[in-house]
DSSP file (Angstrom, degrees, kcal/mol; ACC not computed):
  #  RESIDUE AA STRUCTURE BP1 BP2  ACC     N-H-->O    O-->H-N    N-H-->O    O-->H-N    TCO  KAPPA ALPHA  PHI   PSI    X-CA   Y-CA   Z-CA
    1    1 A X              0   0    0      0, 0.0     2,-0.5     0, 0.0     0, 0.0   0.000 360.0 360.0 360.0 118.3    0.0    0.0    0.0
    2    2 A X        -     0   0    0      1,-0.1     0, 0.0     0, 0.0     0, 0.0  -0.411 360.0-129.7 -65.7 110.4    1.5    3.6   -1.1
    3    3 A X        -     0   0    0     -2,-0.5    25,-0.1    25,-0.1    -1,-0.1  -0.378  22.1 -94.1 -68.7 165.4    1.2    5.9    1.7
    4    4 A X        -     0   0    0     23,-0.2    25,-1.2    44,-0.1     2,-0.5   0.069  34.7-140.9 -27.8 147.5   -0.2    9.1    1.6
    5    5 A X  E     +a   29   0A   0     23,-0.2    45,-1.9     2,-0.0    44,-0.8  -0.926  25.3 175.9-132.8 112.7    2.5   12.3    1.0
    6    6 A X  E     -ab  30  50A   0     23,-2.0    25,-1.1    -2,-0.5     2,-0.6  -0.901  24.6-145.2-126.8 127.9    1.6   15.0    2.9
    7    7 A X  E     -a   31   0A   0     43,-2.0    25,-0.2    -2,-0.5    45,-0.2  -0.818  13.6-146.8-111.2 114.3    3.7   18.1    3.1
    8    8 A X  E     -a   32   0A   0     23,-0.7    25,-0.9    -2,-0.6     2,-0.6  -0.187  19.6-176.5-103.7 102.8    3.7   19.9    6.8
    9    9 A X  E     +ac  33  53A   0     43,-1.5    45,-1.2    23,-0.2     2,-0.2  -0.790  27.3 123.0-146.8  94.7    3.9   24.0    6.5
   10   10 A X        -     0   0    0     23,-3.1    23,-0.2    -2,-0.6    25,-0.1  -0.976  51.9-139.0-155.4 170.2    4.1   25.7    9.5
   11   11 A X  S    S+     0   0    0     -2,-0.2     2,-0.9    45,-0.2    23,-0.1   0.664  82.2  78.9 -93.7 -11.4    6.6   28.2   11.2
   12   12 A X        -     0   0    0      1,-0.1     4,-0.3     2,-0.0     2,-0.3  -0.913  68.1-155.7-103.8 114.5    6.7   27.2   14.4
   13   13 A X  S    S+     0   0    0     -2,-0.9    -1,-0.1     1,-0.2    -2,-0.1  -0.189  92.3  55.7 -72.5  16.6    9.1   24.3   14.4
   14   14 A X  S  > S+     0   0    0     -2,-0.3     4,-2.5     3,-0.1     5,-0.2   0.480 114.0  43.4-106.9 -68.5    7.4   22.7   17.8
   15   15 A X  T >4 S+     0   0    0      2,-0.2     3,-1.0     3,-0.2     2,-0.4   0.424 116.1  45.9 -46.6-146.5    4.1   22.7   16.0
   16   16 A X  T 3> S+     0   0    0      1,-0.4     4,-1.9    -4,-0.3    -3,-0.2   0.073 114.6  47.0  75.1 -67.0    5.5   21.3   12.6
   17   17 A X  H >> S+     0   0    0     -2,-0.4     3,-3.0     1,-0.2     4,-2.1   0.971 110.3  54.0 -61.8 -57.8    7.5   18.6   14.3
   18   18 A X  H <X S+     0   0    0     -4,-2.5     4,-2.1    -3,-1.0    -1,-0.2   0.834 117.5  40.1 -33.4 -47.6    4.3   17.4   16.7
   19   19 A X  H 3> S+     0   0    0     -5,-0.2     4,-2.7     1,-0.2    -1,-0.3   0.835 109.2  54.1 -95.8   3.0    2.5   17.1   13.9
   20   20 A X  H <X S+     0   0    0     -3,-3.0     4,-0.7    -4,-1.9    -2,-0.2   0.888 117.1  43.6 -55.2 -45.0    5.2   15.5   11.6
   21   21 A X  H  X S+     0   0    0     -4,-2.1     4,-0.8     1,-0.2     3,-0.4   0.972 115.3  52.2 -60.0 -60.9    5.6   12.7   14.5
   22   22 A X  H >X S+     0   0    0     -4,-2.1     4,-1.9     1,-0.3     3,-1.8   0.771 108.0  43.4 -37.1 -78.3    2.0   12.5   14.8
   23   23 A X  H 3<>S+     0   0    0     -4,-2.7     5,-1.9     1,-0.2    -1,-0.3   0.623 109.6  59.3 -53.1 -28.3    1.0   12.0   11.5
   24   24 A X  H ><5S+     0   0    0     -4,-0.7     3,-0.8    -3,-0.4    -1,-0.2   0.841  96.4  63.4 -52.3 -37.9    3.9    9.3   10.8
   25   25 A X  H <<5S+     0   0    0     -3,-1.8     2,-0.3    -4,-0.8    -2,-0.2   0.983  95.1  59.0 -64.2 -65.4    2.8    7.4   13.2
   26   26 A X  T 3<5S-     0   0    0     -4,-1.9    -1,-0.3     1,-0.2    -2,-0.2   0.299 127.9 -87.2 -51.9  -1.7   -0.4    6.8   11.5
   27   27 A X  T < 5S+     0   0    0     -3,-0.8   -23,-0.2     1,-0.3    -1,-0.2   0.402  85.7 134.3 127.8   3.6    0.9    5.5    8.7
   28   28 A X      < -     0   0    0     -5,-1.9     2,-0.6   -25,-0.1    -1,-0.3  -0.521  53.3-124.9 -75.2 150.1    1.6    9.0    6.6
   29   29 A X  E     -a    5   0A   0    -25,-1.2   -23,-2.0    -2,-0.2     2,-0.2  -0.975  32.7-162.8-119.5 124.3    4.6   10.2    4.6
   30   30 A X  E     -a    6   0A   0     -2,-0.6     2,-0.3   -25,-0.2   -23,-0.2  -0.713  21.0-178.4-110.8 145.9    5.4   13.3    6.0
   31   31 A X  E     -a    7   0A   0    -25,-1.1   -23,-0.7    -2,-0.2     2,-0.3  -0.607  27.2-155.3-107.5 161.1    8.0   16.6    4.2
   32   32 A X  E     -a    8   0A   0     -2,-0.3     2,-0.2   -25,-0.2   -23,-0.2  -0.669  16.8-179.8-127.3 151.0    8.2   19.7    6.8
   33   33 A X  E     -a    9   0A   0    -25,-0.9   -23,-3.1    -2,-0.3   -17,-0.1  -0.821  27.1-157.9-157.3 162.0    8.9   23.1    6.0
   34   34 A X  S    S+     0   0    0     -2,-0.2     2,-0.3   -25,-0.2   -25,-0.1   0.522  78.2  51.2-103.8 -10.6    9.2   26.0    8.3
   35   35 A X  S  > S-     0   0    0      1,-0.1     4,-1.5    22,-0.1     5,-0.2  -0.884  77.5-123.3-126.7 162.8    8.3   28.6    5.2
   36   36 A X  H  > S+     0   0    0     -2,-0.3     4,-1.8    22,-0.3     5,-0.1   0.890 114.4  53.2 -86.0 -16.4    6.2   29.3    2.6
   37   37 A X  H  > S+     0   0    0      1,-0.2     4,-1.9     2,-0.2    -1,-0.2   0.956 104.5  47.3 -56.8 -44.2    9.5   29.1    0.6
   38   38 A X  H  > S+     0   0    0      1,-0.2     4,-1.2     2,-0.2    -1,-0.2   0.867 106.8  57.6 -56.3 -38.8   10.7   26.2    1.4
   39   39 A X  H  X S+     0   0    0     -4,-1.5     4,-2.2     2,-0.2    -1,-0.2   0.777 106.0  51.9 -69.6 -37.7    7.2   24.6    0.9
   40   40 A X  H >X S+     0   0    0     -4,-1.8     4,-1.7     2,-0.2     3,-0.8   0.990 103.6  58.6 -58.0 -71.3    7.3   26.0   -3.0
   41   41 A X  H 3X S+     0   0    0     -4,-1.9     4,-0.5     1,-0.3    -2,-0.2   0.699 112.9  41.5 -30.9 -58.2   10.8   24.2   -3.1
   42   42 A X  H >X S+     0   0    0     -4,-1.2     3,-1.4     2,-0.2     4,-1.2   0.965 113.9  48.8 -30.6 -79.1    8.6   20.8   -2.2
   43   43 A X  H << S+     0   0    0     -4,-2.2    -2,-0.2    -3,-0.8    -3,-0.2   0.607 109.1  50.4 -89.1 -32.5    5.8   21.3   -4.3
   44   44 A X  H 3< S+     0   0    0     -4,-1.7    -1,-0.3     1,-0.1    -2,-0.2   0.701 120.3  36.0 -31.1 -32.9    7.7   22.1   -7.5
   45   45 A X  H << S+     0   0    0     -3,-1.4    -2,-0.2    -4,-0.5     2,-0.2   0.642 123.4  36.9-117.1 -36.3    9.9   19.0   -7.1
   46   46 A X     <  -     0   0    0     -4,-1.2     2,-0.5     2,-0.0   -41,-0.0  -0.707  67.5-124.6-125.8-179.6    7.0   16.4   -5.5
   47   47 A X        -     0   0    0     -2,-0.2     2,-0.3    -3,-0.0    29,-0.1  -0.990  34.7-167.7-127.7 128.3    3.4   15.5   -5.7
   48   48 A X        -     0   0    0     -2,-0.5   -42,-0.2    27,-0.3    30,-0.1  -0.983  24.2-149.6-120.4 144.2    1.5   15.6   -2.4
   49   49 A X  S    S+     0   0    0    -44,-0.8    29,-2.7    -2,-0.3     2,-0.3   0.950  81.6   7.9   1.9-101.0   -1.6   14.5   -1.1
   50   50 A X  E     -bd   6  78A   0    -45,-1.9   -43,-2.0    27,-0.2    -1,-0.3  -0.809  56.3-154.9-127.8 145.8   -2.5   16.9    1.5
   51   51 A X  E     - d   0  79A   0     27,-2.3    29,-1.4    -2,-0.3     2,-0.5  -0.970   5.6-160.8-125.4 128.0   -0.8   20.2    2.4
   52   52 A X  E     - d   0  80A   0     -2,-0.2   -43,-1.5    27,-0.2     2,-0.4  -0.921  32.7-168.5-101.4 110.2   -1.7   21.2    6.5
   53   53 A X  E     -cd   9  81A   0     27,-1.6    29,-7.0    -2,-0.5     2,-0.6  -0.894  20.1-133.7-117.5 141.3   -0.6   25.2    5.8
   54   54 A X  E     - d   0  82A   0    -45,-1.2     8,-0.4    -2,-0.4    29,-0.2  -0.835  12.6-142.3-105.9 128.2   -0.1   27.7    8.5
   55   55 A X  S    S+     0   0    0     27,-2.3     2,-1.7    -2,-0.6     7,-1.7   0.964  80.6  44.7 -47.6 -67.8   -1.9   30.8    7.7
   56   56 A X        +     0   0    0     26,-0.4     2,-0.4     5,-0.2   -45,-0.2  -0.452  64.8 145.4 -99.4 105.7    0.5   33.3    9.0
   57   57 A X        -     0   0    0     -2,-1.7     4,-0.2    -3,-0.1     5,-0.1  -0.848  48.6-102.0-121.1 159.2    3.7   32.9    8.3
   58   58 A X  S    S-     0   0    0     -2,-0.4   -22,-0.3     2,-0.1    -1,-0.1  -0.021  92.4  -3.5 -74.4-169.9    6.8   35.6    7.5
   59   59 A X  S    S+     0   0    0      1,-0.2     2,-1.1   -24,-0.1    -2,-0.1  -0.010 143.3  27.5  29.0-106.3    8.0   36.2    3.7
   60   60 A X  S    S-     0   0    0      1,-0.1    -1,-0.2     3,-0.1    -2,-0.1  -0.596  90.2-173.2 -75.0  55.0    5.9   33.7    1.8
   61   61 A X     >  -     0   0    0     -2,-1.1     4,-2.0    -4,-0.2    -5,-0.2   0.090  41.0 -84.3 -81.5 177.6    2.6   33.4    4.2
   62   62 A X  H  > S+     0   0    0     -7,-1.7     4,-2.1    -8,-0.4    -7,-0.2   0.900 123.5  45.1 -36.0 -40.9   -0.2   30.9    3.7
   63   63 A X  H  > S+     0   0    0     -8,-0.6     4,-1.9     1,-0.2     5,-0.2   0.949 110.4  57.7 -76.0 -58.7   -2.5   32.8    1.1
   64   64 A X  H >> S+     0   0    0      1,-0.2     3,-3.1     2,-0.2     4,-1.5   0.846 105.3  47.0 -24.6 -74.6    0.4   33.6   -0.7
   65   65 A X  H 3X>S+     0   0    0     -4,-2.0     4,-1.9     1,-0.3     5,-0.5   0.929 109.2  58.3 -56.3 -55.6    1.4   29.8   -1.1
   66   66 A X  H 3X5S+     0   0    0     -4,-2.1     4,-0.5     2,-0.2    -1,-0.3   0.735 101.9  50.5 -44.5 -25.5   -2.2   29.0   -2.2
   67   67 A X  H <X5S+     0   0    0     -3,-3.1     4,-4.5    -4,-1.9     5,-0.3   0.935 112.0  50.8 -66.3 -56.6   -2.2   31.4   -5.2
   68   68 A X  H  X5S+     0   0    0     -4,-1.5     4,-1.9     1,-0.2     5,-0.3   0.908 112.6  42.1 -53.6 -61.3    0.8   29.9   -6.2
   69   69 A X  H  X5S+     0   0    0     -4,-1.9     4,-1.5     1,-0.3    -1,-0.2   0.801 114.6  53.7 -24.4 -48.0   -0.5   26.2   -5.9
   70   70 A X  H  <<S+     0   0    0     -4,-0.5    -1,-0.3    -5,-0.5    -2,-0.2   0.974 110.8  44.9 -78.7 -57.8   -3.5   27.3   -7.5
   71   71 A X  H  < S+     0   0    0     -4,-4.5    -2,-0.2     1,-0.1    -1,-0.2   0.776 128.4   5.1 -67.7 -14.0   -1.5   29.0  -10.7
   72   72 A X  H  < S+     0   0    0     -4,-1.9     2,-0.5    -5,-0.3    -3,-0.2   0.404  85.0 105.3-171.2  30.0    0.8   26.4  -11.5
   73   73 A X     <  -     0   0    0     -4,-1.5     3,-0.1    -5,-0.3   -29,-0.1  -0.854  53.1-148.0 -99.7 147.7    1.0   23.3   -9.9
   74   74 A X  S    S+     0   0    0     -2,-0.5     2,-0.8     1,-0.2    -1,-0.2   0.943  90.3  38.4 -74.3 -61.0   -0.4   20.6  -12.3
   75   75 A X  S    S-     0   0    0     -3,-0.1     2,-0.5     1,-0.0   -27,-0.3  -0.549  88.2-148.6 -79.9 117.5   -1.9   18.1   -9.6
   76   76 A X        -     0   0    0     -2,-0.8     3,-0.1    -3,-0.1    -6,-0.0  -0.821  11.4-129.8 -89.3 119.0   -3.4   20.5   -6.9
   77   77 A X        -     0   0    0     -2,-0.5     2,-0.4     1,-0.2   -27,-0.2   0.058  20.1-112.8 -36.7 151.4   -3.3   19.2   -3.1
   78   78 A X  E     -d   50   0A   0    -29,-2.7   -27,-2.3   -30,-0.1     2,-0.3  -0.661  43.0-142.5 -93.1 175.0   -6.0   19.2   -1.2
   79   79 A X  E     -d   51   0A   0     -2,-0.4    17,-1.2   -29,-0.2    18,-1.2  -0.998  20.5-170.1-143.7 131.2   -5.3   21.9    1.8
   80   80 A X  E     -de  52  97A   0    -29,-1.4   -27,-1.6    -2,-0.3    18,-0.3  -0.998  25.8-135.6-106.3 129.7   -5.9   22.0    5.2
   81   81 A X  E     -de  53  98A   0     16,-0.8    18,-1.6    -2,-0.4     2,-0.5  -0.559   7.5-155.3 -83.9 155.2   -5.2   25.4    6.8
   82   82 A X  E     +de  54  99A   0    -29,-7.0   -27,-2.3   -73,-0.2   -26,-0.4  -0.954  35.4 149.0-113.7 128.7   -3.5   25.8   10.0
   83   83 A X  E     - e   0 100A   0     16,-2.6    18,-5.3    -2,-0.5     4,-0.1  -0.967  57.9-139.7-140.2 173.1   -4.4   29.4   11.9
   84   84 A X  S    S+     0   0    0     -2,-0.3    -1,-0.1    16,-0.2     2,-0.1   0.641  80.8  84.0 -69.2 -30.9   -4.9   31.4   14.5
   85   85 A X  S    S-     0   0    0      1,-0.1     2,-0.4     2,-0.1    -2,-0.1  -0.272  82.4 -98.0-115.5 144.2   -7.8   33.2   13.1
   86   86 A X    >   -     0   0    0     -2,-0.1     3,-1.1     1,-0.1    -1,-0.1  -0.737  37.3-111.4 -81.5 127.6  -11.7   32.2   13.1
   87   87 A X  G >  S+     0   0    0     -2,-0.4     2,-1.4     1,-0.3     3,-1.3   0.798 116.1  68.3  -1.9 -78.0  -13.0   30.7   10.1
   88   88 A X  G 3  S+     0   0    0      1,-0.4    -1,-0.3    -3,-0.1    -2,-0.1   0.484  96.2  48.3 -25.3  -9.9  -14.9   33.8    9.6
   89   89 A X  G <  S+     0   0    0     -2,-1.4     2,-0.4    -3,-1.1    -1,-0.4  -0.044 101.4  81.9-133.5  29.5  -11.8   35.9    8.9
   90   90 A X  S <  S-     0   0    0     -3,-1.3     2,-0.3    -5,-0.1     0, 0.0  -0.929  75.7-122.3-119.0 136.8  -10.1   33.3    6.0
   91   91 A X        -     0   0    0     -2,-0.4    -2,-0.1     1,-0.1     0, 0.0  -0.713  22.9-174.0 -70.0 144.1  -10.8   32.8    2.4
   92   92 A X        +     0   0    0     -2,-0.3     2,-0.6    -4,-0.0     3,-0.4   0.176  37.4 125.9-137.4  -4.1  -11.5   29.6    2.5
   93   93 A X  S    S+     0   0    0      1,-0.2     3,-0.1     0, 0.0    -2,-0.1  -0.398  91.8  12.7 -83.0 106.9  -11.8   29.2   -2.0
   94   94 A X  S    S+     0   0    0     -2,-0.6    -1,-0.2     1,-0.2     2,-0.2   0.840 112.5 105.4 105.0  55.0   -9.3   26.1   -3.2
   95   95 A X        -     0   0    0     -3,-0.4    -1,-0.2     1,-0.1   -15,-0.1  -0.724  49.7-172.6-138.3 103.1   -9.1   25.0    1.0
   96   96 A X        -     0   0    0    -17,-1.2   -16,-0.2    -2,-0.2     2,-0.1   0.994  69.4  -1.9 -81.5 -40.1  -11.2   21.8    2.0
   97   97 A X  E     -e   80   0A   0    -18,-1.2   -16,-0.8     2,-0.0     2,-0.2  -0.301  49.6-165.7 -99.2-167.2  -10.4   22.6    5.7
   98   98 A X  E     -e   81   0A   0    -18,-0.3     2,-0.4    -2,-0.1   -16,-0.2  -0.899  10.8-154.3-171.9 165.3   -8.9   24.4    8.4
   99   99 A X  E     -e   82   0A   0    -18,-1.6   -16,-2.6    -2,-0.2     2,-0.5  -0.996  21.2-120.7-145.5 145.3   -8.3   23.8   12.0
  100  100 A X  E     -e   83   0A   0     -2,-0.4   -16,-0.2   -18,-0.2   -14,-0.1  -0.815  38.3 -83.6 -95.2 116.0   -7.9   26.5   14.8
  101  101 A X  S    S+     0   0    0    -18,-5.3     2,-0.1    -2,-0.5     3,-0.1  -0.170 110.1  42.0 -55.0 159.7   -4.9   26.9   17.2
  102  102 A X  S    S+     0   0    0      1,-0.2     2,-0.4    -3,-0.0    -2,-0.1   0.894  87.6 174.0 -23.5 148.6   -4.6   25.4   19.6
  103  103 A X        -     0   0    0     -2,-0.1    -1,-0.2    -4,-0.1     2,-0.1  -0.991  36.3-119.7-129.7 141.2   -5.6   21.8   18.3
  104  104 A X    >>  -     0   0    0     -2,-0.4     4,-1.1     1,-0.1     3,-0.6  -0.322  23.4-135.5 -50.0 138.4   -5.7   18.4   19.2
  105  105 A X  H >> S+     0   0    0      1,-0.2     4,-1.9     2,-0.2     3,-1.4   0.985 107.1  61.5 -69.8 -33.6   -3.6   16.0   16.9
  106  106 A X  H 3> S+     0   0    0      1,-0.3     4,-1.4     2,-0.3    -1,-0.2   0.571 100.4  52.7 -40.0 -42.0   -6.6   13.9   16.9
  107  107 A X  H <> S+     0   0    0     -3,-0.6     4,-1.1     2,-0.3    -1,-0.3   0.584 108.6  42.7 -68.4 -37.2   -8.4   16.3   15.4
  108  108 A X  H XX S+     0   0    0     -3,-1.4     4,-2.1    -4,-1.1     3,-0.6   0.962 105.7  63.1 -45.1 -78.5   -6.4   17.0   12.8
  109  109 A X  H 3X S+     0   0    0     -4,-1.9     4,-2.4     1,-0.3    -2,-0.3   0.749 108.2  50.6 -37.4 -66.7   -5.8   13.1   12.2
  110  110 A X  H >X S+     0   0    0     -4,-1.4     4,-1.8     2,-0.2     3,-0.5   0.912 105.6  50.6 -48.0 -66.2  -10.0   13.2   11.6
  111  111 A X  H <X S+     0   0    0     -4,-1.1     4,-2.6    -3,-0.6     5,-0.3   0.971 114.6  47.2 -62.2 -59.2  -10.0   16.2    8.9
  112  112 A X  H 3X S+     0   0    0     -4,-2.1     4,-2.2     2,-0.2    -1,-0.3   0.888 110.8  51.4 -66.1 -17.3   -7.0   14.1    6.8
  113  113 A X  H <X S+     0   0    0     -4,-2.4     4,-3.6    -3,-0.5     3,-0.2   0.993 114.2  44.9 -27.1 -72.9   -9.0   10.8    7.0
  114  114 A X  H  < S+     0   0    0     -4,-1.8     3,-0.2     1,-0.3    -2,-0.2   0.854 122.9  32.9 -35.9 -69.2  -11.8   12.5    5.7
  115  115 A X  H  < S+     0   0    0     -4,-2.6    -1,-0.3     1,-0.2    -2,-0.2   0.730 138.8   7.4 -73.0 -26.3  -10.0   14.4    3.0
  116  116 A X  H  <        0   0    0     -4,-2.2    -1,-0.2    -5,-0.3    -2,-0.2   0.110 360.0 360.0-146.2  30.8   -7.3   12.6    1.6
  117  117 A X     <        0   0    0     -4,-3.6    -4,-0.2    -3,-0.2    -3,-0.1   0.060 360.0 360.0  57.5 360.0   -7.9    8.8    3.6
């Protein structure tokens, strides 16, 4: 069975790793990156699954990376965003989720079942 590839974009490298571990466990194959550069560098070079994206980020933040994704990758991930911020305050168009800090990994682990198995 081919796992999953899901590529892990967030800035806070505590956050990032927890859910790198997390997600491994369960049977995922996980990329990190700590920028929204680094994460273009990925997504040029591989085909993922799922991307779990953290909204706010320095240089290269979350929206940013999704325009890009959106203009010129051929197979587009599905995307969960990671924020701070209440639904209510995100564009949510070309995102099937989102989750609010703090979160449960657990919680998480439910929205990628759902979305990408």
């Amino acid at each position: 069975m081919v796992k999953k590839k899901v590529l892990v974009v967030e800035d806070d490298y505590a956050i990032a790793k927890g859910i790198e571990t997390f997600l491994s466990s369960e049977g995922y194959d996980i990329k990190m990156a700590t920028n929204g550069s680094e994460a273009m560098e990925f997504i040029e070079t591989e085909t993922f699954d799922l991307i779990t994206l953290d909204v706010r980020m320095p240089g290269l933040n979350g929206g940013d990376v999704l325009r890009l994704i959106k203009g010129g990758v051929s197979k587009k991930p599905k995307i969960i965003y990671i924020t701070v911020s209440p639904k209510e305050e995100l564009n949510m168009e070309g995102v099937e989720d989102y989750i609010q800090k703090p979160f449960d990994n657990s919680d998480l682990l439910a929205k990628v079942k759902r979305i990408i198995g």
